[in-house]
Backbone as a chain_set.jsonl record, in Angstrom:
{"seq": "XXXXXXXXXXXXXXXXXXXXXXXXXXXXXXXXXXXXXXXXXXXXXXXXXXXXXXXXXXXXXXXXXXXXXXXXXXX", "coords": {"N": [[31.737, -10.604, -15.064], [31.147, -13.682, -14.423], [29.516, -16.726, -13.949], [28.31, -17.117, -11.022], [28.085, -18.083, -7.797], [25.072, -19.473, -6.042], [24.941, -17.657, -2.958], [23.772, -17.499, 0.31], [22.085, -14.44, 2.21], [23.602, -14.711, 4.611], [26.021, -15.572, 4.462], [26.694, -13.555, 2.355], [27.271, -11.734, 3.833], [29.503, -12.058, 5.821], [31.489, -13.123, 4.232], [32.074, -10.569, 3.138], [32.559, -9.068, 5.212], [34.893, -10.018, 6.315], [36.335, -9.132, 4.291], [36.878, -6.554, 4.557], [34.996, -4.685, 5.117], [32.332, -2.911, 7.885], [29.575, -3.744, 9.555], [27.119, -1.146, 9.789], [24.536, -0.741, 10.711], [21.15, -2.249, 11.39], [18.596, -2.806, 9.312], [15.508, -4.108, 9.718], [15.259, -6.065, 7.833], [17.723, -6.332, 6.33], [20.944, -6.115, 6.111], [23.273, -3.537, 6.408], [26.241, -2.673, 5.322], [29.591, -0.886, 6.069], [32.833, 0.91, 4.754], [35.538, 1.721, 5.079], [37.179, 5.084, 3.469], [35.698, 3.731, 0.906], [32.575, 4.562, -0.651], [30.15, 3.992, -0.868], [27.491, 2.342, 0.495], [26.565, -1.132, 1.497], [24.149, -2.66, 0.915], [22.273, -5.254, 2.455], [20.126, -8.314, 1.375], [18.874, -10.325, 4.256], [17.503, -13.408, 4.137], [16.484, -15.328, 6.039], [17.654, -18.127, 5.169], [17.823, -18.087, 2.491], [19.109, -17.926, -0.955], [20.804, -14.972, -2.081], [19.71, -13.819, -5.155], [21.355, -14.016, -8.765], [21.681, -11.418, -9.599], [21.672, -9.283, -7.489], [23.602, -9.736, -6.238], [25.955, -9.8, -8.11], [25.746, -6.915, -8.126], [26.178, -6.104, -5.598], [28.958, -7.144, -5.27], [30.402, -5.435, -7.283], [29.627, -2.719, -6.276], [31.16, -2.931, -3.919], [33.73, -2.987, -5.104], [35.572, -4.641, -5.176], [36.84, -7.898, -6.732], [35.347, -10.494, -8.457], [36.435, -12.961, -8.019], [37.952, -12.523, -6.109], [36.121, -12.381, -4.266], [35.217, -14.67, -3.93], [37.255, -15.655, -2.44], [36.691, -15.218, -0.201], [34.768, -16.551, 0.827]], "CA": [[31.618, -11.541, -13.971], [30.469, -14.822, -14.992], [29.377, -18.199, -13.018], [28.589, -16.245, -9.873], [27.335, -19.143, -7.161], [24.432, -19.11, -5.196], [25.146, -17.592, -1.902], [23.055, -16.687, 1.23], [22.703, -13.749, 2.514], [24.798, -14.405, 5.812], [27.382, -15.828, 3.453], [27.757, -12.783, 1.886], [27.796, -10.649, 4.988], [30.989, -12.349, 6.283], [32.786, -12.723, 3.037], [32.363, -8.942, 2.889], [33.043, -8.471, 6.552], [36.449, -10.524, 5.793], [37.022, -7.941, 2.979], [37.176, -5.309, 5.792], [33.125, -4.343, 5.598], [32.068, -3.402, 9.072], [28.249, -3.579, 10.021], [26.889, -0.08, 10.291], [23.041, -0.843, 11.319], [20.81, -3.582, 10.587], [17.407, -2.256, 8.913], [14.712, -4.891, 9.622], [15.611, -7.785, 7.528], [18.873, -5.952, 5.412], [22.362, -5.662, 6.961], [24.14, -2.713, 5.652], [27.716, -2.674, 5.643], [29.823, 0.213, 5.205], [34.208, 0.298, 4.679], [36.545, 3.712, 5.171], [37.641, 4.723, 1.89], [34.921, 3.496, 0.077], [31.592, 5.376, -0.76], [29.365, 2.754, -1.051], [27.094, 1.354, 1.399], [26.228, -2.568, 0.722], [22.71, -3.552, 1.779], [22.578, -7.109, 2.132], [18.941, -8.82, 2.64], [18.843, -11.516, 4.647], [16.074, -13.576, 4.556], [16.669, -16.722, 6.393], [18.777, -19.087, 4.808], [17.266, -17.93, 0.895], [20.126, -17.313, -1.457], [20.52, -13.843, -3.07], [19.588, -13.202, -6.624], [22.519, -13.658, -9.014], [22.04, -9.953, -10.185], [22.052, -8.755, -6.512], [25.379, -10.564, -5.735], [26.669, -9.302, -9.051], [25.637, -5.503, -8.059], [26.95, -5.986, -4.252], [30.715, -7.508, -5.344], [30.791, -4.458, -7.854], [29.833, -1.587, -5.681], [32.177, -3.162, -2.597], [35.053, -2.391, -5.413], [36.816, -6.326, -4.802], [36.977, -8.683, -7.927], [34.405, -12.067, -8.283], [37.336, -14.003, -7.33], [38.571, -11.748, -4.457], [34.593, -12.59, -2.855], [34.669, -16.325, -3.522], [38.154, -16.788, -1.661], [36.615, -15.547, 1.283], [33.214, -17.648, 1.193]], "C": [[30.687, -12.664, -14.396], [30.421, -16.05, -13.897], [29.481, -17.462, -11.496], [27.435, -17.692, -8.757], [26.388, -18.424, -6.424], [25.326, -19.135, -3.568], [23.726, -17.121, -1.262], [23.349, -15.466, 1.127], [23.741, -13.214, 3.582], [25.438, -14.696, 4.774], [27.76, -14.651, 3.574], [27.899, -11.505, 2.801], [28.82, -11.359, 5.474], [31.597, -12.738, 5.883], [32.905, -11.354, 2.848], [32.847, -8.796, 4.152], [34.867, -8.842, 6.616], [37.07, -9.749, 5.204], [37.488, -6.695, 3.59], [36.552, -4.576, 5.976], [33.362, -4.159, 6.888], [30.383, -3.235, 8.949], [27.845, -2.266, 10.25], [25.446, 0.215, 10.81], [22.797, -2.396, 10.6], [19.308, -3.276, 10.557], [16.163, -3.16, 8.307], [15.293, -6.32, 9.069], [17.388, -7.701, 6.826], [20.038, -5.82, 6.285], [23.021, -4.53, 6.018], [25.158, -2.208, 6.179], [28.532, -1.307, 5.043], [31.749, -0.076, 5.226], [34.408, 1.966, 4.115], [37.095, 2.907, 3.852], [36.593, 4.298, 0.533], [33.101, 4.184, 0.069], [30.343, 4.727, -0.813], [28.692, 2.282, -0.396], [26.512, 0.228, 0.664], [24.775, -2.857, 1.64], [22.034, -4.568, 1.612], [20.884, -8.01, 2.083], [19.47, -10.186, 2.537], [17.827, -12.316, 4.902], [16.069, -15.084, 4.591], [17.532, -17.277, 5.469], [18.455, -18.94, 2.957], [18.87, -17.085, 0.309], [19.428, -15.874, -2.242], [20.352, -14.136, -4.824], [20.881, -13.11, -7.382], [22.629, -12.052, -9.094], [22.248, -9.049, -8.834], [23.156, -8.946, -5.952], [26.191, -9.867, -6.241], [27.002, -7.896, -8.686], [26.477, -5.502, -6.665], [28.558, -5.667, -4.33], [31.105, -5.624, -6.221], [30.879, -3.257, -7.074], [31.137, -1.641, -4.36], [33.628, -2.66, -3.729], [36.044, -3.978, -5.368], [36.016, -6.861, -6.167], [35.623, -9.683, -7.262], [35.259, -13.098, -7.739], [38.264, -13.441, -6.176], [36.91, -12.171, -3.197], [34.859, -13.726, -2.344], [35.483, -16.335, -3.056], [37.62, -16.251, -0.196], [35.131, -16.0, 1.788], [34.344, -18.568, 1.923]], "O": [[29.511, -12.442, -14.684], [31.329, -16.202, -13.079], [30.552, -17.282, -10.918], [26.298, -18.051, -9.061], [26.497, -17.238, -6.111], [26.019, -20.034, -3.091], [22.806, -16.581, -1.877], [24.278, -15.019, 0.453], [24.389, -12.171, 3.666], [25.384, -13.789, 3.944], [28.649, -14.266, 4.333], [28.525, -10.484, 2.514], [29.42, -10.292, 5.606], [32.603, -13.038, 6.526], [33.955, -10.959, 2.342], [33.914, -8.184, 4.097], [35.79, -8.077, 6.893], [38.264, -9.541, 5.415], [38.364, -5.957, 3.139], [36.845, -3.661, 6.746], [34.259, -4.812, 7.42], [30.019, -2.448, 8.075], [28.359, -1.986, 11.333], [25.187, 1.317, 11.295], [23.43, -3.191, 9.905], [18.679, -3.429, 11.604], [15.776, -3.172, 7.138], [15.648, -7.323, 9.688], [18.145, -8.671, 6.797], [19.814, -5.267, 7.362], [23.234, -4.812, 4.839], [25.207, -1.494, 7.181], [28.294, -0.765, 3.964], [32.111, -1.167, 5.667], [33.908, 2.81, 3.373], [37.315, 1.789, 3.386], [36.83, 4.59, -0.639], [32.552, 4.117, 1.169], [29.403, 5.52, -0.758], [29.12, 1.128, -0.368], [26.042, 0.344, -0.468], [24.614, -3.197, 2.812], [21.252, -4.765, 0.682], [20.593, -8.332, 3.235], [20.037, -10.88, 1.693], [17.145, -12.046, 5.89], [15.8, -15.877, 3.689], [18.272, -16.432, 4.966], [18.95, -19.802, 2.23], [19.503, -16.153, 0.805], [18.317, -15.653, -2.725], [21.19, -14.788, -5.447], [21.678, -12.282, -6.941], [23.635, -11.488, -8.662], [22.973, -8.065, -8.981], [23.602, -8.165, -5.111], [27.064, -9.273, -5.608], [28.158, -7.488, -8.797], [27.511, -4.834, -6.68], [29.232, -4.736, -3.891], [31.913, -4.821, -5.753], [31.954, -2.658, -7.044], [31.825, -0.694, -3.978], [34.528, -2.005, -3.203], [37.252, -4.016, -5.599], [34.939, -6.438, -6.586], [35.106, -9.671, -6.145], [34.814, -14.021, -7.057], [39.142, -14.029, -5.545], [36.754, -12.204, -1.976], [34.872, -14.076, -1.164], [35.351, -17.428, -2.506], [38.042, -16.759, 0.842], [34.578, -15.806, 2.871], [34.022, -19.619, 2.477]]}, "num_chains": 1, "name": "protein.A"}
């Protein structure tokens, strides 16, 4: 996965929620998303409008199981 853009972290809670993520709590500042079928919970932080960390983006898209170019078409 290469050239991974800065996103927020809302961004990438409702490009994952698009993906068919649903919300399963929301633990202070983190949203963690969970999706039947998949084993994985995603725990997002959100911290105001501050983009994530490429390497946290990188680790998110991977554990959700969807491609780098299956995320960005639904930014």
């Amino acid at each position: 996965m290469s050239n991974v853009p800065s996103v927020s972290g809302k961004d990438a809670v409702k490009a994952f929620k698009k993906l068919g993520f649903v919300e399963a709590r929301i633990q202070g500042s983190h949203v963690i998303l969970k999706m039947d079928g998949n084993p994985n919970l995603l725990t997002i932080p959100v911290h105001g409008n501050s983009d994530l960390k490429t390497g946290t983006l990188r680790g998110l898209i991977k554990a959700s199981g969807f491609t780098l170019e299956q995320f960005l078409e639904q930014l």
